[in-house]
C-alpha positions as CSV (number, residue, x, y, z in Angstrom):
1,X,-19.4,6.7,-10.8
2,X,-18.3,4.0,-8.0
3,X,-14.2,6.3,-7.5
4,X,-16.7,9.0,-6.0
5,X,-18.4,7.0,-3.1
6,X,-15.7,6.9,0.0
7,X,-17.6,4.5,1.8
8,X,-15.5,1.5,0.8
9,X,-12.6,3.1,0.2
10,X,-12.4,4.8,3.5
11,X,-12.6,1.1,5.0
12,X,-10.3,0.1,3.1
13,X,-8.0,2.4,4.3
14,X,-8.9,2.1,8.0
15,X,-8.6,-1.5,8.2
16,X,-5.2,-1.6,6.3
17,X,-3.8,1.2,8.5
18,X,-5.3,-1.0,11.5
19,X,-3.4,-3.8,10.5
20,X,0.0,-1.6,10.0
21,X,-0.4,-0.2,13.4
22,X,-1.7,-2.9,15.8
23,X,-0.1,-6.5,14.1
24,X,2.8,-5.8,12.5
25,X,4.6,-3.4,15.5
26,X,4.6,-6.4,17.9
27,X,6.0,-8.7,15.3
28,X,8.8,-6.6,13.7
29,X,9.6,-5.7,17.3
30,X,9.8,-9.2,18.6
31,X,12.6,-9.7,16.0
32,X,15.8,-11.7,17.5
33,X,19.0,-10.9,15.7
34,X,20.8,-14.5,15.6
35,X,24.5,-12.8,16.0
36,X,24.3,-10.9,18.7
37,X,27.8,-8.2,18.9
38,X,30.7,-10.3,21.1
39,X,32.4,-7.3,23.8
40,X,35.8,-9.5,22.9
41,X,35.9,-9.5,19.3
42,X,36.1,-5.5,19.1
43,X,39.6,-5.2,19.7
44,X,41.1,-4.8,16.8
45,X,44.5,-7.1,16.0
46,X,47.7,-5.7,15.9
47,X,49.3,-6.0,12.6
48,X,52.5,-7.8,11.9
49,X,55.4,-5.6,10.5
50,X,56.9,-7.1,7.2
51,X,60.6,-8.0,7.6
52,X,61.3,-8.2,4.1
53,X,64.5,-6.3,2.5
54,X,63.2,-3.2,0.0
55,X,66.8,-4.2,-1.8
């Protein structure tokens, strides 16, 4: 029965969790977010008050 022999299975496994931790860190990290946050658009506008008659 091939399942019971680790041999491949455990390479396998080492290589894919070699690749998860030594390729794909540096590349999710290098990630640039195109809009970075502007300090001057976090002021929130006044609203306008309505000067409409409620009669």
């Amino acid at each position: 029965m091939p399942q019971l022999n680790p041999l491949p299975w455990f390479a396998i496994l080492f290589y894919s969790w070699l690749i998860f931790l030594l390729i794909l860190p540096p590349k999710v990290l290098a990630h640039n977010f195109p809009n970075e946050p502007n300090p001057e658009a976090t002021e929130t506008p006044k609203p306008q008050t309505w000067l409409w008659p409620w009669h």
